[in-house]
C-alpha positions in Angstrom: 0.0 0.0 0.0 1.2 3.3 -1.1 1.7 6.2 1.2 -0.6 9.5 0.1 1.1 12.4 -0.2 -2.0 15.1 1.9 0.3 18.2 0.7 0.7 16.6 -3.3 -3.1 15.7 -3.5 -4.3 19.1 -1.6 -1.7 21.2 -3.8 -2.5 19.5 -7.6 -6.2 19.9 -6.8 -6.3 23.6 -5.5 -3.5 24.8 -7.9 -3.5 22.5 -10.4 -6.9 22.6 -10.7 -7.4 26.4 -10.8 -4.5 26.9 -13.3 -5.7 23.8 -15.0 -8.9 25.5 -15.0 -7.4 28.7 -16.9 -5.5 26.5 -19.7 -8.6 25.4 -20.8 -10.2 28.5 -20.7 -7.5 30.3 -22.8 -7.7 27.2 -24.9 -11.1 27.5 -25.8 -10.4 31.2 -26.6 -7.8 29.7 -29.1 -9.8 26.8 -30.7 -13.5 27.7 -29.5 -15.3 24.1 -29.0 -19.0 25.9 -30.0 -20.3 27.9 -32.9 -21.4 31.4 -31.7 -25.0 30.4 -32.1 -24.1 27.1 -29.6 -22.1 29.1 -27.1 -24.7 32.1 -26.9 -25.8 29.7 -24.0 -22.7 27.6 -22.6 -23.8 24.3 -20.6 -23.1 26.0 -17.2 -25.9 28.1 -17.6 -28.0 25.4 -19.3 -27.6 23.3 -16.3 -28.5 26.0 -14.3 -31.5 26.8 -15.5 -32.4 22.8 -15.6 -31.3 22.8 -12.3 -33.8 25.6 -11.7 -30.8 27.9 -9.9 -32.8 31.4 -9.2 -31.8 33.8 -12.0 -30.0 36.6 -9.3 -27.6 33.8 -8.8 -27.2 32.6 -12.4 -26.5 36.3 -13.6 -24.7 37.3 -10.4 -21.2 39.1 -11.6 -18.5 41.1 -10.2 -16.9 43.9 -12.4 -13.1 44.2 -12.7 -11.7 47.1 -15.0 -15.0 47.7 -16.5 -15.8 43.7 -17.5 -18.9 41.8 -16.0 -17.4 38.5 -14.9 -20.4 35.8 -14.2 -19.2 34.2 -11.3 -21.6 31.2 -11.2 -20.3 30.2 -14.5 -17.1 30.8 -13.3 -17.7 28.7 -10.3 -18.5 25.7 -12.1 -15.8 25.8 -14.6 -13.4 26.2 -12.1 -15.3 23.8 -9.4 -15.1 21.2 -12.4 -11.5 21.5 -13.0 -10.7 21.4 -9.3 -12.5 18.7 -8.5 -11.3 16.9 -11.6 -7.7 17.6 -10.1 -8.5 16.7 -6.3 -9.8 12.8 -8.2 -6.8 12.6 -10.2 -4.5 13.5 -7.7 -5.8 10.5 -5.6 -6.0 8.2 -7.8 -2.0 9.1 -8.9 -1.3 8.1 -5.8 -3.0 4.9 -5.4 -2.4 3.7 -9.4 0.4 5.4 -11.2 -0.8 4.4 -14.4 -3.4 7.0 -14.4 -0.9 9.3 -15.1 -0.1 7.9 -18.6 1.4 10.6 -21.0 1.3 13.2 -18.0 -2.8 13.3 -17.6 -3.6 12.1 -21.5 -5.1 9.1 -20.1 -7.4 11.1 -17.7 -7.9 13.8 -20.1 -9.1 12.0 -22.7 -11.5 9.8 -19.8 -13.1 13.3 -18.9 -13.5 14.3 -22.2 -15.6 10.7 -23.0 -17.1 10.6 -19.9 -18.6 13.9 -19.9 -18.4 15.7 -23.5 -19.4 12.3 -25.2 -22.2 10.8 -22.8 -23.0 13.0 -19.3 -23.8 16.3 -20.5 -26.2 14.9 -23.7 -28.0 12.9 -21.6 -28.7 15.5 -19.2 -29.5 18.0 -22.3 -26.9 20.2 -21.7 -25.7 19.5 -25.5 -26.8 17.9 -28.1 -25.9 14.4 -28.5 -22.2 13.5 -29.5 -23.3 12.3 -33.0 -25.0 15.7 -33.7 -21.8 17.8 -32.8 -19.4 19.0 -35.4 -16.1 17.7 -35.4 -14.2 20.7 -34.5 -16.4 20.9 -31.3 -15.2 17.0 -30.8 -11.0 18.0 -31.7 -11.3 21.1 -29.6 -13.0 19.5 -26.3 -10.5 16.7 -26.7 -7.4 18.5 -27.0 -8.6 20.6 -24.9 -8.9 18.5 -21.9 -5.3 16.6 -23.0 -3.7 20.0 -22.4 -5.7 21.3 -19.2 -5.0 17.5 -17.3 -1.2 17.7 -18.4 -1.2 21.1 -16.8 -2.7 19.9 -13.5 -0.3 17.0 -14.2 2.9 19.6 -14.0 1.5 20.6 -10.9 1.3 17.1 -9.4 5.2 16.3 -10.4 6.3 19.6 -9.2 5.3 19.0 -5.7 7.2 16.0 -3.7 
């Protein structure tokens, strides 16, 4: 049995997972996963309107130099790449192998997990047949690159 590392798991997952978080963000920004019609409404807010979250929360936003960031949708990117980290962190330290070509393994899980089956079936996109492929390439690399960032966090911490 393998000793867990509290500071490794609680440092990938918190800064891993935030920075992690921001690579995909700025990668999407690059190679935009959605047409501008799709990502007029992006599946945070679809789940939170499914999800019935009152509407002050859902369009809650702080301003910083004159931008309206919305913070729930903020919260769940961010809460979804932090918890994302937190699991892989763990599970790195129970079963190496998850770490295969420094998160690819994981990434490429997520993505199938969630881009390909969770979020049609709870209607937050359309089903994986019905997406273009340059929503499938960018939401795949995509989530190679943000778990090999959370990965650099994981080996940088001993």
């Amino acid at each position: 049995m393998t000793n867990i590392s509290c500071k490794r798991v609680l440092l990938t997952g918190l800064a891993g997972g935030l920075v992690g978080g921001m690579v995909k963000m700025g990668w999407e920004s690059i190679v935009p996963p959605r047409t501008p019609e799709r990502d007029e409404e992006p599946p945070p807010v679809t789940m939170m309107k499914q999800f019935k979250v009152p509407e002050r929360i859902q369009n809650y936003t702080v301003t910083y130099n004159s931008n309206d960031i919305p913070l729930a949708v903020m919260g769940i990117h961010y809460g979804f790449s932090v918890a994302n980290a937190f699991v892989y962190a763990m599970l790195a330290e129970k079963c190496n192998k998850i770490t295969l070509g420094k998160g690819l393994l994981f990434g490429v899980a997520i993505h199938v997990i969630f881009h390909e089956w969770v979020l049609p079936k709870l209607k937050l996109t359309p089903e994986a047949t019905e997406l273009p492929l340059q929503e499938h390439v960018s939401e795949l690399l995509g989530h190679i690159i943000w778990m090999n960032s959370i990965d650099l966090f994981r080996n940088a911490v001993k």
